[in-house]
C-alpha positions as CSV (number, residue, x, y, z in Angstrom):
1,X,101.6,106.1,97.1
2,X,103.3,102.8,97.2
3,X,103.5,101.0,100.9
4,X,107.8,100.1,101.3
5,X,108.7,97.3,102.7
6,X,111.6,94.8,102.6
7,X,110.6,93.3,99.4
8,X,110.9,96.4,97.6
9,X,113.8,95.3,95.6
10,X,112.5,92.0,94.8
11,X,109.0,93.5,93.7
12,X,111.4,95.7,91.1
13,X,113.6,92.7,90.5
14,X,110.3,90.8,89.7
15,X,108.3,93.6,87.5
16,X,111.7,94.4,85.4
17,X,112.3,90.7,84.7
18,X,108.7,90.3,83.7
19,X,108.2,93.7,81.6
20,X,111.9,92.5,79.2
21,X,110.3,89.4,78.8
22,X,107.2,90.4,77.6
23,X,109.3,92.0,75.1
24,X,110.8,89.2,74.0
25,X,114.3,89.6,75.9
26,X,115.8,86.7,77.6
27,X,116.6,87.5,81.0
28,X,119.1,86.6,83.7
29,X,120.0,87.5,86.9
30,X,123.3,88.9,87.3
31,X,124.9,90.2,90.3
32,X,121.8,92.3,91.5
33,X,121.0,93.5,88.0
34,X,119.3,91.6,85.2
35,X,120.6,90.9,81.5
36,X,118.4,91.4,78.7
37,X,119.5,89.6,75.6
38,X,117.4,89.9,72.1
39,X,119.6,89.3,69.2
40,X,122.7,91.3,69.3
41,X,121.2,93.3,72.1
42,X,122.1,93.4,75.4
43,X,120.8,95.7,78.1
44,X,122.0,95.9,81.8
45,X,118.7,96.1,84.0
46,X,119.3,97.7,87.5
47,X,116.4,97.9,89.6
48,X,116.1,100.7,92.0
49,X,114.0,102.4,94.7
50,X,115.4,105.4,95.3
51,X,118.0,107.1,92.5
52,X,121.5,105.9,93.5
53,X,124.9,106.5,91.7
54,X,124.1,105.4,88.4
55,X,127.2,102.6,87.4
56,X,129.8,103.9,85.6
57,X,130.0,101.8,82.8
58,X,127.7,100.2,80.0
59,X,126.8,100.2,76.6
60,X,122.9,99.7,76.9
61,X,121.7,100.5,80.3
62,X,117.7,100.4,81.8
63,X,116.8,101.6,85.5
64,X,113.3,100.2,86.7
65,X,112.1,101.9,89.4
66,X,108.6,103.2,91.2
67,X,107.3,106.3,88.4
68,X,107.4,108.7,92.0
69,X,111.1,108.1,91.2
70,X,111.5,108.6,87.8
71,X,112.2,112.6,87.6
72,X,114.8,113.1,90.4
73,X,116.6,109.6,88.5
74,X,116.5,110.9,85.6
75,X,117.6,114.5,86.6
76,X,120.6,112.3,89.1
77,X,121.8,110.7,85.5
78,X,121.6,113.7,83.5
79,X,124.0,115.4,85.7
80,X,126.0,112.7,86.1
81,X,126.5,112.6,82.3
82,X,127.4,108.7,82.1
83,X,128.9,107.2,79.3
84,X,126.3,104.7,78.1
85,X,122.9,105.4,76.7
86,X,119.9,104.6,79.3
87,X,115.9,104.3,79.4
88,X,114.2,104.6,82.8
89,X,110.5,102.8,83.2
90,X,108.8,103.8,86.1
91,X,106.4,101.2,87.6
92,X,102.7,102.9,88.0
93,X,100.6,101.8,91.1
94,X,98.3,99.9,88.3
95,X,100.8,97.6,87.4
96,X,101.7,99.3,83.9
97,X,105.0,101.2,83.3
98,X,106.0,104.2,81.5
99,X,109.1,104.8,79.7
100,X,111.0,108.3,80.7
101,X,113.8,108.1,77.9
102,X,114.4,105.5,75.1
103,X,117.6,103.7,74.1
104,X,118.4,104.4,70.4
């Protein structure tokens, strides 16, 4: 298991920033998130610990968080039913990610 720490966030802040880059998004801090831009697309990137209220509002939304989180985020944002479609990537102690949900 992961060691936390302080940095936590910024470690998230960091991987999220580099994994929508790698996919060819431009990125940009915003207010504790991250916007993705590629084309017409824009995702709102919210790096997370632990599962939090998700926002409330959105289009396009993507939570990065540790993949020992992933589940009880995921199971947070299906009861919370929110009104934007959403992805989850859980960061794997190898440095690689997997994807719990897709945007459409």
């Amino acid at each position: 298991m992961r060691k936390r720490m302080s940095t936590v966030s910024t470690a998230l802040e960091r991987e999220a920033e580099s994994i929508f880059t790698r996919l060819g998004y431009t990125v940009t801090p915003h207010e504790g998130e991250i916007r993705a831009q590629r084309k017409w697309r824009v995702v709102q990137v919210t790096p997370m610990e632990e599962p939090e209220d998700p926002p409330a509002s959105g289009e396009l939304r993507c939570f990065v968080t540790f993949e020992e989180s992933v589940n009880r985020l995921e199971r947070r944002l299906n009861r919370e039913n929110p009104d934007y479609e959403w992805a989850i990537i859980g960061i794997r102690d190898d440095d690689e990610y997997v994807v719990s949900r897709c945007l459409s």
